[in-house]
C-alpha positions as CSV (number, residue, x, y, z in Angstrom):
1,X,133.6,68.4,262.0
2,X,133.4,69.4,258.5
3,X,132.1,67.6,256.0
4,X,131.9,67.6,252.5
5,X,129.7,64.8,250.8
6,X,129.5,64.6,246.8
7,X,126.6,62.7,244.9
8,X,124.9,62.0,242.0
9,X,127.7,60.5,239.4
10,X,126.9,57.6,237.5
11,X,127.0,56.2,234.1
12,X,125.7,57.7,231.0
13,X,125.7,57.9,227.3
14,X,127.8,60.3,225.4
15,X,125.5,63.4,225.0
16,X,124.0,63.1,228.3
17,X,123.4,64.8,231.6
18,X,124.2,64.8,234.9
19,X,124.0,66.8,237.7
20,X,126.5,66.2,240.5
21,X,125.9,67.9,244.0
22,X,128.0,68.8,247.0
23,X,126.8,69.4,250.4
24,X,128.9,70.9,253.2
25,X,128.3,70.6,256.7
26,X,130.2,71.7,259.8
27,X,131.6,75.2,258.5
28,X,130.5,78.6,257.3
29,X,129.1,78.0,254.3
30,X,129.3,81.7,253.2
31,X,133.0,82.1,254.3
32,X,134.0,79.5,251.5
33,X,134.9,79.4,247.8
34,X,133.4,75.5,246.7
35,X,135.2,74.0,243.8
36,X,134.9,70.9,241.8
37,X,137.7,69.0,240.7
38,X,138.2,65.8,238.6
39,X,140.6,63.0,238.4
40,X,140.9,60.9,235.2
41,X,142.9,57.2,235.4
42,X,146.2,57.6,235.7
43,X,146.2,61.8,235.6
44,X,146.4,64.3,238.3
45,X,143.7,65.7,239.9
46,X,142.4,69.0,237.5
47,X,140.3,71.8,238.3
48,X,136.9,72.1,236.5
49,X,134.9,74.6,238.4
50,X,134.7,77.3,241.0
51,X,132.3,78.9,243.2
52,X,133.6,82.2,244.5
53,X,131.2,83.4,247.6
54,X,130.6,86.5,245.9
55,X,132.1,86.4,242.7
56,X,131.6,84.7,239.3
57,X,132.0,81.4,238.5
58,X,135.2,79.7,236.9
59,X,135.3,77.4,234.3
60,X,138.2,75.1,232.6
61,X,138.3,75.7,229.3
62,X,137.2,72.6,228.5
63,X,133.4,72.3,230.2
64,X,133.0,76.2,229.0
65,X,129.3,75.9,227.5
66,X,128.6,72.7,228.9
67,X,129.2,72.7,232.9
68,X,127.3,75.0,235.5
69,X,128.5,75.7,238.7
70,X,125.6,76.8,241.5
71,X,125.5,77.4,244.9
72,X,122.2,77.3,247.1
73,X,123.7,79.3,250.1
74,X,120.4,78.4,252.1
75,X,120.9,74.3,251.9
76,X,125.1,74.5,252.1
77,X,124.8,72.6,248.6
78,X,127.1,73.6,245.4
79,X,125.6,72.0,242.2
80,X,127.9,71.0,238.9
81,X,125.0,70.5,235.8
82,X,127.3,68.7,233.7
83,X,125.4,68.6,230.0
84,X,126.6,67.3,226.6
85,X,129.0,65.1,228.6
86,X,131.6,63.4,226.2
87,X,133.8,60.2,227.3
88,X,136.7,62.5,228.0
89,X,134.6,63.9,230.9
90,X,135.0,60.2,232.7
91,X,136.5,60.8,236.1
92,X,135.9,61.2,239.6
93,X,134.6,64.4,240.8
94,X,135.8,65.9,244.2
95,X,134.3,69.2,245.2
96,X,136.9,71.5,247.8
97,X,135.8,74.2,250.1
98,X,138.4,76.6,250.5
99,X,138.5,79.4,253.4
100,X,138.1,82.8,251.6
101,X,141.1,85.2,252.4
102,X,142.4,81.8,253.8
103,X,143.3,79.5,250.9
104,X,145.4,76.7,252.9
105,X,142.3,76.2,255.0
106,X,140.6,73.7,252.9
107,X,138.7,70.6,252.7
108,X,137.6,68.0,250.2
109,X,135.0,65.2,249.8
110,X,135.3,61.4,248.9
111,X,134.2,62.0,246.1
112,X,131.8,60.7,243.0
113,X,132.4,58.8,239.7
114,X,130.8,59.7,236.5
115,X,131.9,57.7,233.1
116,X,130.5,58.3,229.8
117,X,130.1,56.0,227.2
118,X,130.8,56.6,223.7
């Protein structure tokens, strides 16, 4: 059964850090792009940040220079450093794992709130 399990939201100030994990059991860890995705109130669910297995990351425009995507291929974990947050970046964070080659294959967690406070 795979499993995707998001942690580490939370509240903080404008200006401030955190660092949001995902950790993914019950698949092949390598055979998977990991992405993070957030939904705002009211909005659609928007990409922020990809993982490619082998490639470089991908960034939305918006978290360019602030956001960090990693992956730690030995713990099945994808991390999303989230610095110089600003209230706009108040949503809930979902990460995806998507089958490589195999993009319909996919599979999301419960996800994990973060607000910022101006």
């Amino acid at each position: 059964q795979v499993q995707l399990v998001e942690s580490g939201g939370g509240l903080v100030q404008a200006g401030g850090s955190l660092r949001l994990s995902c950790a993914a059991s019950g698949l092949d860890f390598s055979m998977y792009e990991i992405d993070w995705f957030r939904q705002a109130p009211g909005k659609d669910r928007d990409f922020v940040a990809a993982s490619p297995g082998g490639g470089n990351p991908v960034y939305v425009d918006s978290v360019k220079g602030r956001f960090t995507i990693a992956r730690d291929n030995a713990k099945n974990i994808v991390y999303l450093q989230m610095n110089n947050l600003k209230p706009e970046d108040t949503a809930i964070y979902y990460c995806r794992a998507r089958m490589i080659g195999r993009p319909l294959v996919n599979y999301w967690g419960q996800g994990t709130q973060v607000t910022v406070s101006s």
